[in-house]
N, C-alpha and C positions, 0 to 999 in steps of 0.2 A: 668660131666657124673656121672650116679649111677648104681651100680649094682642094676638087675632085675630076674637075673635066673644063676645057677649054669649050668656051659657050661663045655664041655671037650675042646673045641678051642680054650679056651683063658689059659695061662702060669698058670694064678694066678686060673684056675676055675669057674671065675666070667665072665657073660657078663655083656656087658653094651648099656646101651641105651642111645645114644647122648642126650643132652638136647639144646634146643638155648643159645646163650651167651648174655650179657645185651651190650650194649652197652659199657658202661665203661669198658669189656674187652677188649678193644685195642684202640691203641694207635695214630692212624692216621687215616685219612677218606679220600675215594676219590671218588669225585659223578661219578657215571655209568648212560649215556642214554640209554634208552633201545631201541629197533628198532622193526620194525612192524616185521620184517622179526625171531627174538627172538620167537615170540609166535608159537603157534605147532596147530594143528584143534581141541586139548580141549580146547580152547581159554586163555592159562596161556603160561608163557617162557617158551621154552622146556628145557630141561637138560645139552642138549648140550651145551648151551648158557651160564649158569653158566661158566662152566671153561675157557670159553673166558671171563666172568668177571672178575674171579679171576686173569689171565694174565694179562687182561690191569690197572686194579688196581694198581698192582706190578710192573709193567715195567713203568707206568705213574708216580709212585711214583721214583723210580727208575732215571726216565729223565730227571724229573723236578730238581733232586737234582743234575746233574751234573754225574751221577757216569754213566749211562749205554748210548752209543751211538751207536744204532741200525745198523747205516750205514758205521760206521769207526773205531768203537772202536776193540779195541788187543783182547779183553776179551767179551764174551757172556755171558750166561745165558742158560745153557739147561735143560728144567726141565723132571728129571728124575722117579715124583712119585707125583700122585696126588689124592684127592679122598675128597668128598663132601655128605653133609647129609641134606634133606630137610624138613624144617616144616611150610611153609609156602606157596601159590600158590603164584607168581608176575607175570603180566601181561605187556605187551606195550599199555599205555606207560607212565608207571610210573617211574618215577624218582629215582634211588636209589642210597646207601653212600654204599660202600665197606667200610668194616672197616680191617685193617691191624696190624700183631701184627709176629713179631717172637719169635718162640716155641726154633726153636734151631739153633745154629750159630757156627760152624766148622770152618776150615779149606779154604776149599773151598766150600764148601756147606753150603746151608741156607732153612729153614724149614719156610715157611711164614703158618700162618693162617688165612684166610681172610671169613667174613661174611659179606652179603648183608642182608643191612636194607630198611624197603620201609619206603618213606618220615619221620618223625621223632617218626616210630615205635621203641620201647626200648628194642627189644629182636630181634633178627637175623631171618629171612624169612628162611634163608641157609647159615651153615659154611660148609667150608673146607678148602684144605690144598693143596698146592704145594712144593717141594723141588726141589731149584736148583742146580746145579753143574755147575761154574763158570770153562769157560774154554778156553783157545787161540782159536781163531775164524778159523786159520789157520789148526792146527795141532789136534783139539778137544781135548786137554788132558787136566787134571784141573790143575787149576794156583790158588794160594792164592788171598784171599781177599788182598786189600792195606788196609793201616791204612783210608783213607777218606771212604771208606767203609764200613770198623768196623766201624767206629765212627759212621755214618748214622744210618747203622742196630741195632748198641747196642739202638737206641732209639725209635726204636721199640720192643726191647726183656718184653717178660712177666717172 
């Protein structure tokens, strides 16, 4: 990101204006199909559909490794804060790579950042951001990560 114009909104003064990220900003990929039902009547995805990207991303990442089990597992995933920046139109039905990276990693909480790329474009269509808060499926209160979790997540950390 670079500042563009002195703001009173922001802490330090400075706004800023997103910029896409290169690909080699993160650290894992996971292909997204898109679906006819994605696109909106300007004939592009609509917005909403983004953050259903960025969840199945995250959680297919997540399932494939063992660690999150949607049906039975003690521990969930609730995400408590999300938000996404577009510079790119993507249409159905085009093919694309979630790219995945953590920003920050707590306690119980984790700050994923995830960009969709269309087919072997080198700069992101749309990044954003999810944060989860890991927490017994029963009682919703948060629970620590376990060490096979750290260990997963620290290799996605930027």
């Amino acid at each position: 990101m670079s500042p563009v114009a002195p703001s009173a909104s922001t802490p330090t003064g400075a706004a800023f204006k997103p910029q896409p990220h290169a690909r080699s900003a993160y650290r894992a990929f996971v292909p997204i199909t898109t679906r006819w039902s994605d696109n909106d009547v300007y004939g592009h995805i609509n917005n909403v559909a983004y953050y259903s990207f960025f969840d199945t991303a995250v959680n297919s990442w997540l399932i494939e490794r063992g660690l999150l089990d949607i049906h039975q597992g003690a521990t969930i995933g609730l995400v408590v804060q999300t938000g996404c920046d577009y510079f790119a139109s993507l249409a159905y039905p085009q093919p694309l790579q979630a790219g995945l990276r953590v920003a920050h990693l707590g306690r119980t909480s984790v700050r994923y950042e995830i960009a969709l790329f269309a087919a072997d474009d080198a700069v992101a269509a749309a990044q954003g951001h999810f944060v989860h808060v890991m927490v017994d499926r029963h009682t919703r209160r948060p629970v620590p990560f376990t060490p096979d979790w750290i260990t997963a997540l620290e290799t996605l950390r930027i």
